[in-house]
C-alpha positions as semicolon CSV with decimal commas, in nm:
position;residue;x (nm);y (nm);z (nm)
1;X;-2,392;-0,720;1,424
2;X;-2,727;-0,764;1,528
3;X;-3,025;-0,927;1,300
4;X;-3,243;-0,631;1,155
5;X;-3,608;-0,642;1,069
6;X;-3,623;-0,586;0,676
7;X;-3,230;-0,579;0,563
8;X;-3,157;-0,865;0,316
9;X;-2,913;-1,111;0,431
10;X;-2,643;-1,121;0,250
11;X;-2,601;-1,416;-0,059
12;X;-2,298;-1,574;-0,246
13;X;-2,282;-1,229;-0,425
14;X;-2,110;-1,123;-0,168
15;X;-1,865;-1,347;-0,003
16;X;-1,733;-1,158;0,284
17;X;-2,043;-1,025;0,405
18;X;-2,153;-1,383;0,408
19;X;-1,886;-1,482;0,613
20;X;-1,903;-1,206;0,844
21;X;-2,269;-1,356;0,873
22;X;-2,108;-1,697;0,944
23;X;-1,954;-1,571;1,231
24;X;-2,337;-1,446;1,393
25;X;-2,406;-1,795;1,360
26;X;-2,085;-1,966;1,512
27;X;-2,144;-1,674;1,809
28;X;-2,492;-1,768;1,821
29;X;-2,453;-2,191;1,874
30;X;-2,129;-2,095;2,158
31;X;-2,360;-1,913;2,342
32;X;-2,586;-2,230;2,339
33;X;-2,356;-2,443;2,430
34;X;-2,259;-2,223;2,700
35;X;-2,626;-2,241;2,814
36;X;-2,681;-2,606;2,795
37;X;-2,367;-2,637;3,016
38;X;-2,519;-2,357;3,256
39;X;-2,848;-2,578;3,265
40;X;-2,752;-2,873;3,458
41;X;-2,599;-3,194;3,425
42;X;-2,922;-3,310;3,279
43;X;-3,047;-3,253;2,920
44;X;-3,438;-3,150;2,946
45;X;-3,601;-3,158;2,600
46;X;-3,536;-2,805;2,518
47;X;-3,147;-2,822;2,605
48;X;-3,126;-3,132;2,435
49;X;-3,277;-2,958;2,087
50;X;-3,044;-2,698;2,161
51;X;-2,742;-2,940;2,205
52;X;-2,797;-3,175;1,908
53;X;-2,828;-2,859;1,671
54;X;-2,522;-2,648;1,787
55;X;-2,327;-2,992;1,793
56;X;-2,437;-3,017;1,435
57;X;-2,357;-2,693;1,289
58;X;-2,001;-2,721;1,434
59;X;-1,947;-3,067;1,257
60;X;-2,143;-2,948;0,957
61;X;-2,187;-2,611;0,862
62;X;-1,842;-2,476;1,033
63;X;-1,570;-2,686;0,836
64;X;-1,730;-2,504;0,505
65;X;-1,699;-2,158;0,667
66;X;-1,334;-2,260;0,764
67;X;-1,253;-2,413;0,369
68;X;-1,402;-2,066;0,277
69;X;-1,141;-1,909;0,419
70;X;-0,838;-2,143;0,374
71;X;-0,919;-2,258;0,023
72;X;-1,091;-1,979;-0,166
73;X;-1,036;-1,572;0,035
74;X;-0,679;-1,602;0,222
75;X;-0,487;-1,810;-0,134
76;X;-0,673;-1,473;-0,345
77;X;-0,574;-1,245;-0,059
78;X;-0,206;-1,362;-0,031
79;X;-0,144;-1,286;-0,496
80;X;-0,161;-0,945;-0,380
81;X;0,153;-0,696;-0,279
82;X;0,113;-0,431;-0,073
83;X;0,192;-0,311;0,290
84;X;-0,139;-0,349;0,409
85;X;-0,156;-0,698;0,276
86;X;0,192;-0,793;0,444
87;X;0,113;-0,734;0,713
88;X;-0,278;-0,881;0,734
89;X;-0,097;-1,159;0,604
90;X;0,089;-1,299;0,924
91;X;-0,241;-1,230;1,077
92;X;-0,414;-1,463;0,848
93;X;-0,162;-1,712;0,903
94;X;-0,285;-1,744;1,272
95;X;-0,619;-1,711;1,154
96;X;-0,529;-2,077;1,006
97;X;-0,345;-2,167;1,329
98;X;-0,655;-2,098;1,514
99;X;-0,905;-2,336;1,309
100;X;-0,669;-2,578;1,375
101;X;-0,661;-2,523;1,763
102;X;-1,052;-2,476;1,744
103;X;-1,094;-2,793;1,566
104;X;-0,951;-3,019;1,818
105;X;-1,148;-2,824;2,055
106;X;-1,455;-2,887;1,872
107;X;-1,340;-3,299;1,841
108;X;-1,330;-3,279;2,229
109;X;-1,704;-3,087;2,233
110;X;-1,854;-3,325;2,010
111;X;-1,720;-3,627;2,172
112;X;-1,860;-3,514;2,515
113;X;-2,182;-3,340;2,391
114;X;-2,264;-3,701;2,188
115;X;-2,254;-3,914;2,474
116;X;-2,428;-3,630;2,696
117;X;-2,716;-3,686;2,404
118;X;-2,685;-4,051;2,443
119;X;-2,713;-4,032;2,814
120;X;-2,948;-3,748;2,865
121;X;-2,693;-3,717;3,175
122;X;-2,316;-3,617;3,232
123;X;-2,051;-3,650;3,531
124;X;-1,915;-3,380;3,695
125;X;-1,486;-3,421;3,546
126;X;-1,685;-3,441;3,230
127;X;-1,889;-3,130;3,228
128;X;-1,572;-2,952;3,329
129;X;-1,410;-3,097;3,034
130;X;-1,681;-2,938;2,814
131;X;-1,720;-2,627;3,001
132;X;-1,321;-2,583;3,019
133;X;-1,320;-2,670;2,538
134;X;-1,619;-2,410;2,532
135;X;-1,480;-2,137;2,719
136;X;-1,155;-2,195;2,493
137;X;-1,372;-2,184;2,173
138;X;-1,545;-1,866;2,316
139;X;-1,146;-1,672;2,332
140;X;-1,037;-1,822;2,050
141;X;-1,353;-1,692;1,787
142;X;-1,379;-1,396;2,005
143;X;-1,003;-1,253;1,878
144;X;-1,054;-1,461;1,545
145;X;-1,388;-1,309;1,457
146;X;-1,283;-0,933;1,529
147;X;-0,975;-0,958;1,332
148;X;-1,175;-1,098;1,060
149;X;-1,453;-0,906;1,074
150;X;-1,217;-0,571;1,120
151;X;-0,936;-0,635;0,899
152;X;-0,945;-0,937;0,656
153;X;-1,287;-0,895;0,523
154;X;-1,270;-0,520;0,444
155;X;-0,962;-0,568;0,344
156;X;-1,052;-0,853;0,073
157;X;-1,318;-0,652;-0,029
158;X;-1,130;-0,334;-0,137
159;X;-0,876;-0,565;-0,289
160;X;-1,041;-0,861;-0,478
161;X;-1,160;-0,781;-0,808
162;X;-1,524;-0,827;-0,872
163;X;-1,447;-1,124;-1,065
164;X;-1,258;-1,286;-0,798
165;X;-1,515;-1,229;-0,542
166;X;-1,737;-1,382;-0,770
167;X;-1,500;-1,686;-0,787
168;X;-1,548;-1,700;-0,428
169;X;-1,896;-1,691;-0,410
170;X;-1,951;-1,945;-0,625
171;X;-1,707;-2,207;-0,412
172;X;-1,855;-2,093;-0,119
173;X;-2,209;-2,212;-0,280
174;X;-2,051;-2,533;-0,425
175;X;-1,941;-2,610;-0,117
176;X;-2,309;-2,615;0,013
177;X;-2,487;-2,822;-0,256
């Protein structure tokens, strides 16, 4: 969903809009890694920047979006019976499957983007190492994010009472102070 001049982000009000949102951002820092890998084994200022703060929303900001999920949507999502729910609920257990997988993959980034920062330089085995973890992070969110985006969130939304997506909201927030 692209950014629009004038619409109002979305808040805590409304959790799964705000996670959809989380998902812009997680697309947003793969593509930079992707480019600081396409720029050369050496970090210039710029990529550097660019480096240090997708490498920092992925060990910051991410693990929240991912508790979001696990700890305070899918447990609200699973109390309820229906069809519909069954069967977006095997879906949201690879959902959790997937942060797992994407977590070791984002170990493995950090690891190698760190000492790239340390370095300002990287060999060649371990650029491919980084290049190979990115491109698996890119698949992974790719399928993750449309499922989520097309099926769980509208889903939660028609389902969660007001009050619980309020609950949400306001763990979601907690989590960020």
């Amino acid at each position: 969903m692209p950014l629009q001049i004038g619409q109002k982000s979305p808040d805590f009000s409304n959790p799964t809009a705000l996670m959809s949102d989380c998902h812009r951002r997680i697309e947003m820092f793969l593509c930079t890694l992707r480019k600081v890998d396409d720029g050369g084994d050496e970090l210039t200022t710029e990529s550097t920047r660019a480096l240090d703060a997708a490498l920092r929303y992925f060990r910051e900001a991410a693990p929240k979006h991912t508790k979001d999920e696990e700890e305070s949507l899918f447990p609200r999502m699973r109390k309820r019976k229906s069809t519909e729910m069954t069967t977006v609920m095997a879906e949201m257990d690879r959902l959790e499957r997937d942060h797992q997988v994407a977590q070791a993959l984002h170990n493995e980034v950090e690891q190698i983007g760190e000492r790239w920062l340390r370095q300002a330089t990287i060999n060649r085995a371990e650029r491919q190492r980084f290049r190979n973890a990115v491109g698996k992070l890119e698949e992974i969110y790719r399928e993750h994010i449309e499922l989520e985006d097309q099926k769980v969130f509208p889903l939660a939304a028609r389902v969660l009472s007001a009050d619980e997506q309020r609950e949400v909201g306001l763990e979601m927030a907690r989590r960020r102070r």
